[in-house]
N, C-alpha and C positions, 0 to 999 in steps of 0.2 A: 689855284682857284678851281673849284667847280667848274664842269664841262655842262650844258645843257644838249640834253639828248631827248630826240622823238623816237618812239619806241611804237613800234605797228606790229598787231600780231594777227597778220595776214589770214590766219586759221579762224578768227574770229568775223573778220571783214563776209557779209554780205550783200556790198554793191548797193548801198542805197545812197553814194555821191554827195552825201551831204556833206562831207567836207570840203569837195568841189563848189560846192555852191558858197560854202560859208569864207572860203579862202577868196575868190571869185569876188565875196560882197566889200570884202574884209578890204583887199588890194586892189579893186575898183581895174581889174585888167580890164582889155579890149575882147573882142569874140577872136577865139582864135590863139588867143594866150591861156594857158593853163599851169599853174605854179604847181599845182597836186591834181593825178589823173587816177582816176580808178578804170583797172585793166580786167575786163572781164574773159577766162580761161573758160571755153563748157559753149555748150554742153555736154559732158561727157559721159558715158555710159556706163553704171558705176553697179555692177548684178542686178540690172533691170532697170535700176533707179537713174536719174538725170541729175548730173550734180555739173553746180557751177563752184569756181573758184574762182577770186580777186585779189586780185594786185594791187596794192596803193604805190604807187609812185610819185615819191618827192624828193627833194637834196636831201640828200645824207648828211652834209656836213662833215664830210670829208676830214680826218682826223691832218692828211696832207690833199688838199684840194688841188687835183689839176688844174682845176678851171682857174682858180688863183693865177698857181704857177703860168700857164699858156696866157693870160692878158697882159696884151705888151702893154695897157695902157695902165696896168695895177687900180684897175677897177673893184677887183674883187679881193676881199680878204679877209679873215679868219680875227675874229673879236676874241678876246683873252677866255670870253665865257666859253668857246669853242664855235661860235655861230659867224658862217660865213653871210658875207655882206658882199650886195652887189652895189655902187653908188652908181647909178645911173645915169648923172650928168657929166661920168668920167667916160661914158663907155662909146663906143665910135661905131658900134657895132660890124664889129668884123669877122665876129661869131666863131673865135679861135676858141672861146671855151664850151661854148656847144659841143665842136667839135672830141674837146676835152674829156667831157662829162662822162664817167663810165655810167652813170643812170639814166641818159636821155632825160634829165629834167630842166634842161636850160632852154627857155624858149624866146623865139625872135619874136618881136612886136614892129609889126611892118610897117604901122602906122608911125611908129616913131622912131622908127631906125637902128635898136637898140635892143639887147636882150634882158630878158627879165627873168628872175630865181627865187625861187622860196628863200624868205631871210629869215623864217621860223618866226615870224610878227615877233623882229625885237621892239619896236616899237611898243606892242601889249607887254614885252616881258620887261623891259624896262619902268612899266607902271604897276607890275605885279601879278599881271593878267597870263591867264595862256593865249597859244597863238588859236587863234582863229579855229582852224580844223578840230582843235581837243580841246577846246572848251565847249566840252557836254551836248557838242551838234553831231558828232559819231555816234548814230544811234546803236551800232552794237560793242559798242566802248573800248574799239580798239586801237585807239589811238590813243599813245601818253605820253607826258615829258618830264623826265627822270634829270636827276642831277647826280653825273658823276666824279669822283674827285680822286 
């Protein structure tokens, strides 16, 4: 089966967080929850010139997911299409796969007890849609989801 991968090309990224926002609408999180962060590097001093550079940070989707592996409660798991899935009403929140996450993108939601992750809107891709962030709200279009097999 086809793997669904999000592909960012960071070199393109100039920090205008609209994926932020559209993930944000998308997943209706709380203040303080962020499934995709944009990381702002700069200014730096580049032969006179002031240059920034951005980081998008979200779950990779991990080919073998720690955060998977570390949930003693098998909250999290990895769908045949390659897209890791957190189920929420399994999770107890004890934040063993935060812990996990080589990309810092797992985040606690204090209000409810429990951690929250980019599931790469299977919910949109199950109806055909892209997720949220790459559906054409990245205004310098670097964000996109490729199928690998």
């Amino acid at each position: 089966m086809n793997q669904v991968v999000l592909k960012i090309d960071h070199d393109l990224c100039w920090g205008c967080r609209a994926c932020e926002v559209a993930c944000k609408q998308e997943m209706n999180t709380p203040d303080g929850v962020s499934l995709i962060r944009v990381l702002e590097d700069g200014p730096r001093d580049d032969e006179g010139r002031l240059q920034f550079v951005f980081h998008v940070r979200v779950c990779r989707h991990c080919e073998a997911p720690p955060c998977a592996e570390a949930c003693p409660e098998g909250a999290i798991f990895k769908r045949e299409d390659g897209i890791v899935v957190l189920e929420s009403d399994r999770c107890t929140g004890c934040q063993s796969c935060v812990d996990a996450c080589p990309y810092e993108v797992i985040a606690f939601d204090m209000a409810r007890g429990i951690v929250q992750k980019c599931n790469l809107c299977h919910h949109r891709l199950d109806r055909g849609l892209l997720p949220a962030c790459a559906d054409n709200v990245c205004l310098a279009h670097c964000i996109h989801l490729t199928l690998q097999g």
